[in-house]
C-alpha positions as CSV (number, residue, x, y, z in Angstrom):
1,X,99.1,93.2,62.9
2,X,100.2,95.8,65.0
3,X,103.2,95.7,67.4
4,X,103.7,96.8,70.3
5,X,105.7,100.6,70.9
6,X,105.2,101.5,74.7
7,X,108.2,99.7,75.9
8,X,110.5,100.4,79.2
9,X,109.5,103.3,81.7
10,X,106.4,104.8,80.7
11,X,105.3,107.9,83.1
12,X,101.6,108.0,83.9
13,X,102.0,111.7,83.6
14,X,100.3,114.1,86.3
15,X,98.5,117.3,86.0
16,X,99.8,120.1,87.8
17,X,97.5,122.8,89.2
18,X,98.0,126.5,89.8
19,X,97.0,127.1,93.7
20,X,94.0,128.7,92.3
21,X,92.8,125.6,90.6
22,X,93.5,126.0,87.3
23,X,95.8,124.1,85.0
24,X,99.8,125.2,85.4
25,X,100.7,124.6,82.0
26,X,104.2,126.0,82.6
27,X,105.1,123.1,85.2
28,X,103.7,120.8,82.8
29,X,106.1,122.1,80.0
30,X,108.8,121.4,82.9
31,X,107.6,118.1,83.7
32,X,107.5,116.4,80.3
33,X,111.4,118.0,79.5
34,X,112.3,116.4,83.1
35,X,111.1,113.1,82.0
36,X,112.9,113.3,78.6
37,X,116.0,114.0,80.0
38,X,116.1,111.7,82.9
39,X,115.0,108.0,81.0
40,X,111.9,108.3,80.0
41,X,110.6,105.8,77.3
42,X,107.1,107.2,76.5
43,X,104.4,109.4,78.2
44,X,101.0,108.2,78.9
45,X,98.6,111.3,79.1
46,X,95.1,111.7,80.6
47,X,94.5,108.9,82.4
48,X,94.1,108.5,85.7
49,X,97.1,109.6,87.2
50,X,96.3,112.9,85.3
51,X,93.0,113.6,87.4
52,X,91.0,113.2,83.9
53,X,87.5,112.8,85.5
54,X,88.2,116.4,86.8
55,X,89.1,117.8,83.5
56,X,87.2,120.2,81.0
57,X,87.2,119.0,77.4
58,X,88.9,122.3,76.4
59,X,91.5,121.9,79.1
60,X,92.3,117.7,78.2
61,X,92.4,119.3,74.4
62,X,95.1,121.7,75.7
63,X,96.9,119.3,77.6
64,X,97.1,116.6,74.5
65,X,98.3,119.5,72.3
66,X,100.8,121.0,74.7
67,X,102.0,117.7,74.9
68,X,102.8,116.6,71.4
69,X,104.1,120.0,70.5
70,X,106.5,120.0,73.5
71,X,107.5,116.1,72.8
72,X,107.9,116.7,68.9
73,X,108.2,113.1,68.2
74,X,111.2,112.2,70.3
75,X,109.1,109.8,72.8
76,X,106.0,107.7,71.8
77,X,102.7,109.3,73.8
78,X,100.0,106.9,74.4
79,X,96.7,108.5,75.4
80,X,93.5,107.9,78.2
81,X,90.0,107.4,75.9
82,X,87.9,105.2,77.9
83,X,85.0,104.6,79.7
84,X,81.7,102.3,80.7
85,X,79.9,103.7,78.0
86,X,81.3,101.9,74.4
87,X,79.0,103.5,72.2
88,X,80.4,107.3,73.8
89,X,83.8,105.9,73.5
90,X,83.9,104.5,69.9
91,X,82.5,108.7,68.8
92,X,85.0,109.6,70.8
93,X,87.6,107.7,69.1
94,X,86.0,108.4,65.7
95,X,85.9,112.2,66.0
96,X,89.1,113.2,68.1
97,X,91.8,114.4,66.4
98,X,94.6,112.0,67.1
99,X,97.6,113.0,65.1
100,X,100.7,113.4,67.1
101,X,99.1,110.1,69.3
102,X,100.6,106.7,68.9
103,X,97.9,105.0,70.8
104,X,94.9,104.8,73.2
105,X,94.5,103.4,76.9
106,X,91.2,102.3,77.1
107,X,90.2,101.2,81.0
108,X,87.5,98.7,81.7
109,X,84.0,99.3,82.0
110,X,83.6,101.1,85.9
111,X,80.2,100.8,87.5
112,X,78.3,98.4,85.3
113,X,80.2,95.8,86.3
114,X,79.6,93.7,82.7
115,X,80.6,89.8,82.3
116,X,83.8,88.8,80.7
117,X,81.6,88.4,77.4
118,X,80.7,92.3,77.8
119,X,83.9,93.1,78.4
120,X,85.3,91.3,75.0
121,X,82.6,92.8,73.1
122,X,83.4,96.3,74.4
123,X,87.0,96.3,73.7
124,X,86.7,94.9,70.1
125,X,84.2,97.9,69.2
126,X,86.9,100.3,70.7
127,X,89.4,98.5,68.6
128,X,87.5,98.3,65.5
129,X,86.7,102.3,65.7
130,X,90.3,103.0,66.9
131,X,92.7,104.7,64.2
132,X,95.6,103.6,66.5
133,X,96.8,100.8,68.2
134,X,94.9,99.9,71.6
135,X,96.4,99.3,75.3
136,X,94.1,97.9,77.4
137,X,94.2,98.5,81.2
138,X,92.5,96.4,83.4
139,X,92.1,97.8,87.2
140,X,89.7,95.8,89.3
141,X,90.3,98.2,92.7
142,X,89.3,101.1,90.4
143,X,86.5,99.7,88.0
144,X,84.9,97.0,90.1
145,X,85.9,94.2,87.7
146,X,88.5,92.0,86.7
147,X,89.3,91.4,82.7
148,X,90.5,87.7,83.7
149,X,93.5,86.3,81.4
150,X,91.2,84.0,79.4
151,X,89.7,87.4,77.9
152,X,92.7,89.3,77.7
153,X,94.3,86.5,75.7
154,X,91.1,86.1,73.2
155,X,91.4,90.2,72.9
156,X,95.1,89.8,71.9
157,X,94.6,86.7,69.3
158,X,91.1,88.2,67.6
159,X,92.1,92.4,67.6
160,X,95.2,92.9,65.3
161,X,95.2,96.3,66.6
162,X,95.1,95.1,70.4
163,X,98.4,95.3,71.4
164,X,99.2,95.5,74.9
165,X,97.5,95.2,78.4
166,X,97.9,97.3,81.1
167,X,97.7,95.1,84.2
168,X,96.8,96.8,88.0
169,X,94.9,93.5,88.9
170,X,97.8,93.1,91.8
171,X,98.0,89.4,91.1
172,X,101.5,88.1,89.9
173,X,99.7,84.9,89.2
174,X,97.5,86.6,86.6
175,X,100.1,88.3,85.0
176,X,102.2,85.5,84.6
177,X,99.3,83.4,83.1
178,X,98.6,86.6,80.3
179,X,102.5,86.4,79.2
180,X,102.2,82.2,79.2
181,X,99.4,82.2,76.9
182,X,99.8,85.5,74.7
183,X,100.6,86.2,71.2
184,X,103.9,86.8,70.8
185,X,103.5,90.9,69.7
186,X,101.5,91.4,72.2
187,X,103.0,92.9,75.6
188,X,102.1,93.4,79.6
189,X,102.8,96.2,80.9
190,X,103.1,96.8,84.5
191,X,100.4,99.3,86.0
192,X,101.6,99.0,90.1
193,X,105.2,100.0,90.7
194,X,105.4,98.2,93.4
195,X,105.3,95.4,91.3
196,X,107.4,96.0,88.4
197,X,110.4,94.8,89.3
198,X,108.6,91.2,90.2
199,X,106.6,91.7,86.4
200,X,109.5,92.6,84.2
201,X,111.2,90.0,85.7
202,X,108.7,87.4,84.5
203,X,108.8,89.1,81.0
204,X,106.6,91.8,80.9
205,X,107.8,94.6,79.0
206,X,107.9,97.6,81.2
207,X,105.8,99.5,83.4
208,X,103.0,102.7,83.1
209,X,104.2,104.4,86.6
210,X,103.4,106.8,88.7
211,X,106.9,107.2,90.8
212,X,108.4,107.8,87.7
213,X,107.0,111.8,87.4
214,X,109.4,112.2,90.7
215,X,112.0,109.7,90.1
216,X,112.5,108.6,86.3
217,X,115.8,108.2,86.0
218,X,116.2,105.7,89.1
219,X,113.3,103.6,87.6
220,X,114.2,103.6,84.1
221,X,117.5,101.9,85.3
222,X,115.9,99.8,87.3
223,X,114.0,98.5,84.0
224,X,116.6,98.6,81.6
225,X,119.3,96.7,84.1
226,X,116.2,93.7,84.2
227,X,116.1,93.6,80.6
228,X,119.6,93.1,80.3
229,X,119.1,90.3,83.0
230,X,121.2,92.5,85.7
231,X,118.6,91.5,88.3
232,X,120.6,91.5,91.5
233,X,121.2,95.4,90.7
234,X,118.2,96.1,89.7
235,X,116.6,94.6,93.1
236,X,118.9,96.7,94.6
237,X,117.2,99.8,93.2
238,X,113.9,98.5,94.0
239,X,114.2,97.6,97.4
240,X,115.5,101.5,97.9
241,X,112.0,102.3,96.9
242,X,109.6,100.1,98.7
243,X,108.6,102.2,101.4
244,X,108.1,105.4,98.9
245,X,105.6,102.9,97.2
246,X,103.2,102.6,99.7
247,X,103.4,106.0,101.1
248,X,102.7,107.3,97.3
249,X,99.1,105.5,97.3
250,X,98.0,106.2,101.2
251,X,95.8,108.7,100.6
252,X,95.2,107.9,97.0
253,X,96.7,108.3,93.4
254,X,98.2,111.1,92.7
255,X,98.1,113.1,96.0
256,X,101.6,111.2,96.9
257,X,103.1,111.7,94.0
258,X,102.0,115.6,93.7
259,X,103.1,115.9,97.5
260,X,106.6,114.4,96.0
261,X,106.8,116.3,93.5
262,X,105.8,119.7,95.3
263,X,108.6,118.8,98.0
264,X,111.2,118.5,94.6
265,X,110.1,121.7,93.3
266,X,108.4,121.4,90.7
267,X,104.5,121.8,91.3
268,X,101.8,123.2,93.7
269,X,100.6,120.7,96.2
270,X,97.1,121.2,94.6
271,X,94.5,118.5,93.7
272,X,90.8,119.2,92.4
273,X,88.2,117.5,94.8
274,X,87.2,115.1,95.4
275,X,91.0,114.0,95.7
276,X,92.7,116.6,98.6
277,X,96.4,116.5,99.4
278,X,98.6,113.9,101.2
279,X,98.0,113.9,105.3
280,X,100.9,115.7,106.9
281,X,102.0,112.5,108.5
282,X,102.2,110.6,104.7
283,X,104.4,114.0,103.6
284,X,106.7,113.9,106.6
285,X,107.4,109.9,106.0
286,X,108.2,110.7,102.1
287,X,110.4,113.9,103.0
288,X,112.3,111.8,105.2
289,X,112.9,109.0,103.0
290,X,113.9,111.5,100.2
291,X,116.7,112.6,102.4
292,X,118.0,109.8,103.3
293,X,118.0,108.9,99.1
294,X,119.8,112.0,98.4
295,X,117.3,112.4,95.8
């Protein structure tokens, strides 16, 4: 069976945009070196973080490529391939070139709105078709349903080449319930960094973030000092952050983080619609808070 890879501080990697709307693929170049140097464990590409939906199939082709030839190896990359359609998905796992990709992050169904059964059913075809080892992510506010523990745990037991969940339901009670019950090689992984500290601390095994792009090397401590069981210092750490963590998600995911990120240099405050930039008042608040950081 397969085991689990995507351990410690994964970065739910953005997509920087020229002002003129078009993929910056020098900033990305940038971005992925910055979060290898800083405490990085892997990358998680094209997903939602990464403004997929907006994104042309030659230019999500471009960014997986630029990717593995810029990571060469040194960090696992786990990739977005999902959707509400699993008969679209499983081709799309069939025909996509997937060398260079460790594994796939396959959200649930959005829109359709199918029954826990459907949701098993779905998931084992994706696993069955995949080539490489399968992360579930399960995001109720995003896709309008919840994959409940009772499934997630039947996923893990029946797919060998299920081996990880990544969990944005925003209930601690849920989580803790999916590590109580699971196989032993397979791993939660946070997906709400706001939460992480609360889910490594009851054993889950790291955290898909989105504060990370700005600030890996302050979360990846954060992580590492928990699984060492250093859990006053890394609340310490947390708590430093808890105010960026709302103000990130305000006005939706990314435009916080892209506003962060613009403010530290390294990208064009630029979004494609339907997402528009971070409200003034959102960036002022951050700015400030960076300050007083030192960051």
């Amino acid at each position: 069976m397969a085991q689990n890879i995507f351990k410690g501080l994964g970065i739910a990697l953005i997509t920087p945009f020229t002002q003129d709307g078009e993929v910056d693929y020098k900033a990305l170049t940038r971005l992925i070196d910055y979060q290898i140097q800083n405490g990085a464990d892997f990358l998680c590409i094209l997903a939602t973080t990464g403004e997929t939906p907006c994104l042309s199939t030659d230019e999500k082709h471009k960014i997986k490529e630029l990717v593995i030839d810029r990571v060469r190896g040194r960090l696992p990359i786990l990739m977005g391939c999902g959707g509400n359609n699993t008969r679209a998905v499983v081709e799309e796992l069939r025909n996509t070139d997937l060398r260079g990709i460790d594994g796939v992050l396959s959200v649930c169904p959005y829109y359709n709105k199918p029954s826990q059964e459907g949701l098993y059913q779905h998931f084992r075809a994706i696993a069955e078709a995949s080539p490489v080892p399968v992360v579930l992510y399960n995001v109720p506010g995003r896709t309008g349903i919840n994959l409940k523990p009772e499934t997630t745990v039947r996923l893990a037991k029946d797919c060998a080449n299920i081996i990880a969940i990544k969990e944005a339901s925003g209930s601690l009670e849920q989580v803790d319930e999916i590590i109580k019950n699971k196989p032993e090689r397979f791993d939660v992984i946070s997906g709400d960094d706001a939460l992480t500290f609360s889910m490594v601390a009851s054993g889950a095994a790291g955290s898909i973030s989105v504060i990370g792009n700005a600030l890996p090397k302050e979360v990846s401590r954060m992580i590492r000092l928990e699984f060492k069981g250093e859990y006053e210092a890394a609340r310490i750490i947390h708590h430093r952050f808890t105010e960026l963590y709302s103000l990130l998600f305000v006005d939706g995911n990314p435009a916080g983080v892209k506003a962060l990120l613009h403010e530290m240099g390294f990208i064009e405050n630029v979004l494609r619609l339907p997402l528009v930039p971070t409200r003034i008042t959102t960036l002022q608040k951050m700015t400030e808070i960076l300050k007083t950081l030192k960051i």
